[in-house]
C-alpha positions in Angstrom: -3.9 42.6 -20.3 -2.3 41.6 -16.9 -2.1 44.4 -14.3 0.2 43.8 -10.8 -2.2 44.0 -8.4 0.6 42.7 -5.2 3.5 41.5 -4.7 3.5 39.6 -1.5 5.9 37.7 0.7 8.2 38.4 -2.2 5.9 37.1 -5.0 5.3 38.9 -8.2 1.7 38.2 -8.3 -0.6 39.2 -11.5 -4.7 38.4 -12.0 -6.4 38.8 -15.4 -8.4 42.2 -15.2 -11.9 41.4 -15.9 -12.1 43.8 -18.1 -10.1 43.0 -20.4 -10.3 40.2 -23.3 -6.9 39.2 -23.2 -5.6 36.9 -20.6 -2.4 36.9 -19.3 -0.9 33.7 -21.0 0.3 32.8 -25.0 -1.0 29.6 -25.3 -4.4 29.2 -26.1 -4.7 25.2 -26.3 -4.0 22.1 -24.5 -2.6 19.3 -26.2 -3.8 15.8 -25.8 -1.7 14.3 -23.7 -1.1 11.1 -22.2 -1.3 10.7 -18.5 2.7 10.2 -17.6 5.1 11.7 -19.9 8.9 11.0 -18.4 12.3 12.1 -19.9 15.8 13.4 -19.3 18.2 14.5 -22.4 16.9 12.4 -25.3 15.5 9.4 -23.4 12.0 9.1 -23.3 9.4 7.3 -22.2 4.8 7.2 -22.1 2.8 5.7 -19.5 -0.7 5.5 -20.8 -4.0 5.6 -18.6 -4.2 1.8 -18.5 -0.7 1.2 -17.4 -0.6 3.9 -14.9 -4.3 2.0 -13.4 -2.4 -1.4 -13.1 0.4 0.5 -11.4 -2.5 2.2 -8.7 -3.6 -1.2 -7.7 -0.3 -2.8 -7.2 1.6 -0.1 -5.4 0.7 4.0 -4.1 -2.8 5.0 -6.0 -2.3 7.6 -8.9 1.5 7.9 -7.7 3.5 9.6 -10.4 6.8 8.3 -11.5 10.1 10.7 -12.5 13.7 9.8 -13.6 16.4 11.5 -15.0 19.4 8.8 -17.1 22.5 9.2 -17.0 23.6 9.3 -21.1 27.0 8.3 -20.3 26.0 5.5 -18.1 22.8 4.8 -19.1 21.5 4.1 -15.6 19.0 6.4 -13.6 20.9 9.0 -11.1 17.4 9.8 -9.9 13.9 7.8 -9.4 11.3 9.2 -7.8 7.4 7.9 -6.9 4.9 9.8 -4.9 1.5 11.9 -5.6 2.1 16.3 -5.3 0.0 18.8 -3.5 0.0 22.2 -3.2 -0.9 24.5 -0.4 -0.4 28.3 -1.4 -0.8 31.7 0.0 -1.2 34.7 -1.8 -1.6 37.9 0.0 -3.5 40.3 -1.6 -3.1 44.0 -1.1 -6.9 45.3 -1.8 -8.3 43.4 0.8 -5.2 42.7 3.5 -6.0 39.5 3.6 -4.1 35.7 3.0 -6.1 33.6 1.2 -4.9 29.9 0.6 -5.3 27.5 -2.5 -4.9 24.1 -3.4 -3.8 22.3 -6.2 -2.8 19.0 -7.3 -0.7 17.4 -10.2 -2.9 16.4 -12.7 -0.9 15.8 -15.7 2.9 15.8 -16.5 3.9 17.6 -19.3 7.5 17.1 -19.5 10.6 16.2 -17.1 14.4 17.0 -17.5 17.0 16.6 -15.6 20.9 16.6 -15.1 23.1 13.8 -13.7 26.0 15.7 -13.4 24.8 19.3 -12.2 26.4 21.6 -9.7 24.5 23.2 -6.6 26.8 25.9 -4.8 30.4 24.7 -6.3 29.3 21.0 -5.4 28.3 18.1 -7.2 24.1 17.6 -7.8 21.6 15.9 -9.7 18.6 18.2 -10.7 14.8 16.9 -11.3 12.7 19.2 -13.5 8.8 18.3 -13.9 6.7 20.4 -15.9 2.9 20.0 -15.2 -0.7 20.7 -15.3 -2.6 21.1 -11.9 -6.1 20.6 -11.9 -8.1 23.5 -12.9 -6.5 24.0 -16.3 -9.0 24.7 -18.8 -8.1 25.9 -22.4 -8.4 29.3 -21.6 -5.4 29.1 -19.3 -3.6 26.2 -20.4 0.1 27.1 -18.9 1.9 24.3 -17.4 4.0 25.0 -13.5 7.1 23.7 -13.2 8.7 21.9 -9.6 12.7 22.0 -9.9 14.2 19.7 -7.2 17.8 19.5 -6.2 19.4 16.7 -4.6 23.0 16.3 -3.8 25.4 14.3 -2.0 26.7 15.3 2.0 29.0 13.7 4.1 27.0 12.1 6.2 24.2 10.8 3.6 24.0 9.1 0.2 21.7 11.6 -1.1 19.8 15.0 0.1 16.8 17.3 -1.3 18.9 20.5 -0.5 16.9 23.0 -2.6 13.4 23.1 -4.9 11.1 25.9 -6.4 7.7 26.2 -7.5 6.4 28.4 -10.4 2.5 28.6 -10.5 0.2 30.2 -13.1 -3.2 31.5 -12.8 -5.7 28.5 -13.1 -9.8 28.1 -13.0 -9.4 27.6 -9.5 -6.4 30.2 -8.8 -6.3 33.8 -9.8 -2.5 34.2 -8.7 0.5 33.3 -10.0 4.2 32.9 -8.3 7.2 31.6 -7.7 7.6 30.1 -4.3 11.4 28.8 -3.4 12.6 26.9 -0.4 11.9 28.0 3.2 15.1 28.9 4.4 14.1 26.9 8.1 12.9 24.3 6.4 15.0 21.0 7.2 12.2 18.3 5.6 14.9 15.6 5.8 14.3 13.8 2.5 17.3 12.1 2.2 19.1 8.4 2.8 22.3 6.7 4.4 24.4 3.7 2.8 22.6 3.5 -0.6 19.3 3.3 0.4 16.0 4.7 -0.8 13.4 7.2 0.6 10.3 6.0 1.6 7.4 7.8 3.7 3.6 8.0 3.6 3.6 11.6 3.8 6.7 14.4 3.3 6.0 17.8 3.5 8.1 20.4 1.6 8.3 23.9 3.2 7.9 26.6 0.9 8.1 30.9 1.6 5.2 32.3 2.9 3.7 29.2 5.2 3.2 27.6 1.5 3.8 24.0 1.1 4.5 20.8 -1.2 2.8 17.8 0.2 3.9 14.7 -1.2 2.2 11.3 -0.1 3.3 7.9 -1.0 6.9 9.1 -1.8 9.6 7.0 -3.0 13.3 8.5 -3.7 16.6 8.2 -4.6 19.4 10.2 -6.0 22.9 10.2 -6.8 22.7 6.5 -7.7 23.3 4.5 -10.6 19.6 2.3 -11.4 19.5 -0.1 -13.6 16.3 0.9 -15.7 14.1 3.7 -14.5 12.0 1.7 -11.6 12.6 0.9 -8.3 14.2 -3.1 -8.0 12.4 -5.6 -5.7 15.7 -5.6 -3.6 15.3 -2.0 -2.8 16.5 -1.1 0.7 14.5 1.7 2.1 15.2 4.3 4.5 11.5 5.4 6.6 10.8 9.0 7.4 10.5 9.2 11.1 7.1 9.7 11.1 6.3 6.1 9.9 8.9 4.4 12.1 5.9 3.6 14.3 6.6 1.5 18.1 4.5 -0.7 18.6 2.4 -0.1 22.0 2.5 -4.3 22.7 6.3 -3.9 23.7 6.2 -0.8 26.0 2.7 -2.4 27.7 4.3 -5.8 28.0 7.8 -4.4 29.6 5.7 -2.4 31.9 3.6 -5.2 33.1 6.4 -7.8 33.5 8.4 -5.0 35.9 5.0 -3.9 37.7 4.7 -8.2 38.4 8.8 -8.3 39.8 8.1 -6.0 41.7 5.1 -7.0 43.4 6.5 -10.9 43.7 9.6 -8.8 45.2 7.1 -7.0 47.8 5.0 -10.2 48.6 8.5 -12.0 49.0 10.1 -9.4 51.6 6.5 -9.4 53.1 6.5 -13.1 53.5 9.8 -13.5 54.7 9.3 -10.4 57.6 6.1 -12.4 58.7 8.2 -15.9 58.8 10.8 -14.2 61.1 8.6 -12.9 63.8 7.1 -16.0 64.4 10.2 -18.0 64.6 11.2 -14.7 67.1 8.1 -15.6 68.9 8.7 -19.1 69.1 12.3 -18.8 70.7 10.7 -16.9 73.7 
């Protein structure tokens, strides 16, 4: 049986009592699976291992790929590349202590979503992945699930305004939670005049000091895709941390106004000298 042994930073958090024989999930199994499983309503579509191998050489390694259709339209309202981690705290009552944890996304199990959502009284699109973190073994075998929520401000084309995380105990984890947006958090996933998302490395606050890092990621949302991959004409918006300066233009500006002014200085000195000896010469 499961017993509550905390309930930290607003987490229900239960661990499997050792001496029990039950664990605290229902399924008992993992399914075969392939490695990319993507859907939303009654479209979908399987990315085997060799596929998804050709894909890690051409573009981000191991970089999973979501969309959600449209029914109506038949286009893709959101696309979305990148690889997940996840940093988590758990606070646990018998000891006082934080202890942190780290899981990745190892295998999708299924993704929904909804074109034509609503986020406080306002138009969104929602992005729903169910998954397997590593550390899933058959004897705890149930999948988390990431909800993301984009929608559409003024100022942008498209915004990640909310997500949640639910986590389940793993081989490697012996909580489970449900983490939900930091409330300070402003991650600024989001793009102007139809563009794209694009950054090495976003970084998703969650309650708690917990986080979603995901690397390599490529977004868009409240668009209209033709098919469920990024075009070759995509125009990107980049994160501000990759809109790098390079160090050749400040170094070169710098060195062309340190040499005006020296010519300036060697001029005035030159021209000071020249005058005293003409003043010379008139005496």
């Amino acid at each position: 049986m499961c017993r509550e042994i905390e309930r930290p930073l607003d987490l229900l958090v239960c661990r499997q009592d050792p001496s029990s024989a039950h664990s605290c999930h229902v399924r008992w199994a993992v399914r075969s699976r392939p490695l990319v499983v993507v859907f939303a309503h009654s479209a979908h579509e399987t990315m085997n291992a060799s596929t998804a191998f050709l894909i890690a050489l051409v573009g981000y390694a191991s970089a999973a790929h979501f969309y959600v259709k449209d029914p109506v339209t038949n286009t893709s309202c959101i696309v979305l590349d990148g690889d997940f981690t996840f940093t988590l705290n758990f606070f646990e009552l018998t000891t006082n202590e934080t202890k942190t944890y780290t899981a990745k996304l190892n295998e999708t199990n299924t993704v929904t979503g909804d074109c034509n959502a609503s986020y406080n009284g306002k138009p969104a699109q929602t992005l729903n992945i169910s998954f397997y973190p590593d550390g899933v073994s058959p004897l705890r075998p149930k999948d988390w699930t990431l909800n993301l929520v984009f929608n559409s401000p003024i100022n942008a084309t498209f915004k990640l305004v909310d997500y949640t995380l639910e986590s389940q105990i793993t081989d490697n984890i012996p909580y489970f939670g449900t983490f939900t947006k930091d409330p300070q958090s402003d991650e600024g996933v989001t793009a102007e005049f139809n563009n794209a998302y694009k950054c090495s490395s976003s970084k998703l606050a969650l309650n708690g000091g917990s986080y979603v890092t995901v690397s390599g990621v490529k977004a868009i949302a409240n668009a209209h895709v033709n098919g469920t991959d990024f075009s070759d004409d995509t125009q990107y918006q980049v994160c501000l941390g990759d809109q790098h300066t390079s160090d050749i233009v400040p170094i070169v500006v710098g060195a062309c106004l340190a040499a005006l002014v020296i010519i300036v200085l060697v001029a005035y000195l030159i021209g000071r000298a020249r005058a005293k000896r003409q003043g010379y010469a008139s005496v």
